[in-house]
C-alpha positions in Angstrom: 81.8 -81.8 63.7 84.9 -79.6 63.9 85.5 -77.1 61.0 88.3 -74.4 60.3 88.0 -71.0 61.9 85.1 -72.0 64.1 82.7 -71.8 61.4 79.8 -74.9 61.0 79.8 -76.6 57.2 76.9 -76.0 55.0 75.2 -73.1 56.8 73.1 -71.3 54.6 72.4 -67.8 55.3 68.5 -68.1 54.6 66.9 -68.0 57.3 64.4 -71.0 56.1 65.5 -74.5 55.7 66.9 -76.1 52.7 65.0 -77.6 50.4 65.8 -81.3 49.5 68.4 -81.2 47.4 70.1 -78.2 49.9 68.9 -75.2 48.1 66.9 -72.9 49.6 63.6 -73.1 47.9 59.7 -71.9 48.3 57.7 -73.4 51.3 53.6 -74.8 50.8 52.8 -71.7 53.2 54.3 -69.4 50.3 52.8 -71.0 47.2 49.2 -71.1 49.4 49.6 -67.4 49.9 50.0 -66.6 46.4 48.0 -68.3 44.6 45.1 -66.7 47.4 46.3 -63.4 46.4 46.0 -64.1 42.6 42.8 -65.7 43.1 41.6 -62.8 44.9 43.0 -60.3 42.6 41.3 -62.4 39.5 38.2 -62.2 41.8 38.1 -58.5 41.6 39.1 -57.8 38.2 35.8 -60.3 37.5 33.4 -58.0 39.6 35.0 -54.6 37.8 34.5 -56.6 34.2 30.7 -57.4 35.3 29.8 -53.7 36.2 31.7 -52.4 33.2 29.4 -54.8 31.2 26.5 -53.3 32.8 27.6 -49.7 32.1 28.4 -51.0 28.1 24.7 -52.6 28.5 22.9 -49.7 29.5 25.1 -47.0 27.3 23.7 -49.1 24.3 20.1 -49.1 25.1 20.4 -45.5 25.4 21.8 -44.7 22.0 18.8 -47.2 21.0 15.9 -44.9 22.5 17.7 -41.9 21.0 17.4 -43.6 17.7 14.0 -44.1 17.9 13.2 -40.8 19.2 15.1 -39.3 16.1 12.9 -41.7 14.0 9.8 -40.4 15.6 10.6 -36.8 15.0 11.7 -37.3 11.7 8.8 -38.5 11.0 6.5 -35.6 12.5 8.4 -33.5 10.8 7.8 -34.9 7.4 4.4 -35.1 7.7 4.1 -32.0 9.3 3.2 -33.0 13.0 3.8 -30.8 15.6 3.7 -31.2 19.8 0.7 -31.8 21.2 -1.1 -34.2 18.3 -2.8 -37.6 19.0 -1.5 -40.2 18.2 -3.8 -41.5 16.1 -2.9 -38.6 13.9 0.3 -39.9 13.5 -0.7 -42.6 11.7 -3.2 -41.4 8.6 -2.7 -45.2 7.2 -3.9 -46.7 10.4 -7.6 -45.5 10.0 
């Protein structure tokens, strides 16, 4: 097919081929590619979600035991308990 000025009709300067209706477009390669990398990228955001859970978790059960440890004390101090005493003098109603 001749053309003016030695140039060839509907070159496109993509380097890929057109798509079906002539437009350049996105191969299967590219779309498999990405949605790896998102999957991937979800993948890890799960993992960092799971050990922050943990952290949460475990922050929790701490604030817990220092509860009850301020309980305890409280308690020793009311009654007028100090370090060292049995336990079953902590508890005059349990005899």
């Amino acid at each position: 097919m001749y053309s003016p000025k030695g140039k060839f009709p509907n070159r496109s300067v993509s380097s890929r081929p057109p798509g079906l209706n002539g437009m350049p477009g996105i191969t299967l390669l590219e779309i498999t590619v990405v949605i790896l990398v998102l999957l991937s990228l979800i993948g890890v955001l799960f993992i960092g979600a799971r050990a922050w859970k943990r952290g949460s978790d475990r922050a929790i059960c701490i604030i817990h035991i220092q509860s009850v440890q301020k309980g305890v004390r409280s308690y020793a101090n009311l009654y007028g308990f100090g370090d060292g005493d049995k336990e079953a003098d902590f508890f005059p109603l349990k005899r």
